[in-house]
C-alpha positions, 0 to 999 in steps of 0.5 A: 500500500505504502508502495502504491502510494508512493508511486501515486505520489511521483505520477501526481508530480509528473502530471503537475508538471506537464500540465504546468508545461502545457498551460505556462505555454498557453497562458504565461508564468504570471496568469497561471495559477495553482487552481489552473494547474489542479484543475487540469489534472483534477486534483485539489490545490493543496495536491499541487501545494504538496509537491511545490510550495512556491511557483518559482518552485514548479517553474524551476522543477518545469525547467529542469523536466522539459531539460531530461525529455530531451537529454536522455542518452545525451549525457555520455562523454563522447569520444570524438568531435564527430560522436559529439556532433551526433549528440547534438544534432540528437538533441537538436531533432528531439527539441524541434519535434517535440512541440511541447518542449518547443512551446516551453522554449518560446515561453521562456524566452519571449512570454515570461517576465524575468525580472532580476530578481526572479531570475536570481532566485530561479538560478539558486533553485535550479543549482541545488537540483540539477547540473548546469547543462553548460557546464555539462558541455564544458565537460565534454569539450574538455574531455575531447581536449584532454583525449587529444581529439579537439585543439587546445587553442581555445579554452573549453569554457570558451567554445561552450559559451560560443556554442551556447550562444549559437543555440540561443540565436538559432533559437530567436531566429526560428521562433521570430520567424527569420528562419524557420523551425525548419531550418533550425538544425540546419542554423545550429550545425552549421554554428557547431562546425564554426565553433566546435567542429573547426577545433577538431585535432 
């Protein structure tokens, strides 16, 4: 029974997440509510409340949800700039089909209200939850410097934040309509051979 419960517990947790990605998507962070979110799985407001006690809370949890649909198999250090570049075209296809994580993006980047002061305190919760996905990429491209597969011309944090900032673009481009989703991957990869694939060893 305790067993049950428990799986109950973690498939109520999943549900509010989902719904909080679908409905943040649709109606934006400041006008939704927890009755909006209990309401759409057809729980109470105290279920919701049980599991994130503020909506910064579930707004953090959401980033980091929306982060692991995509991740799954990503996370291996690779051993070759060629392996590397397969993980992220991976992750690349991933996030354009997956619409809801395509919507989440858009959400973050254009319909929230960041304001310092709740960005600051989205920042703190996601560094006690989860790794820095940046510094999973330094991670990597160090690990492809030290087994002698990418140059050590530039540091690894470098190329991270340069490839970073490709995402992004590639990014606000497709979703301002500049390119296209369509051309979103093609955008990326052609950033990560700029950043990445023209410090191959």
């Amino acid at each position: 029974m305790a067993r049950r419960t428990k799986e109950e517990a973690a498939q109520t947790r999943i549900d509010i997440l989902e719904a909080a990605l679908r409905i943040f998507s649709e109606k934006g962070y400041s006008r939704t509510t927890f009755v909006d979110i209990a309401a759409e799985i057809g729980r109470s407001k105290g279920a919701v409340y049980w599991h994130f006690k503020t909506k910064t809370d579930l707004l953090a949890a959401v980033i980091i949800y929306a982060e692991e649909r995509l991740c799954k198999g990503t996370s291996a250090l690779p051993d070759s700039v060629e392996e590397m570049r397969e993980h992220v075209l991976e992750y690349a296809r991933l996030f354009v089909c997956d619409e809801r994580a395509w919507q989440f993006e858009f959400f973050c980047s254009f319909q929230i209200e960041w304001s310092t002061e709740m960005m600051e305190e989205v920042r703190e919760k996601l560094k006690t939850l989860r790794d820095d996905p940046m510094q999973l990429l330094v991670e990597k491209l160090d690990h492809l410097q030290e087994i002698g597969a990418l140059k050590r011309d530039k540091k690894a944090e470098t190329l991270a934040r340069c490839f970073g900032a490709v995402w992004v673009g590639a990014v606000h481009l497709s979703m301002y309509g500049d390119i296209g989703r369509e051309k979103f991957i093609e955008v990326l990869m052609d950033g990560f051979d700029l950043v990445i694939g023209s410090q191959k060893a």
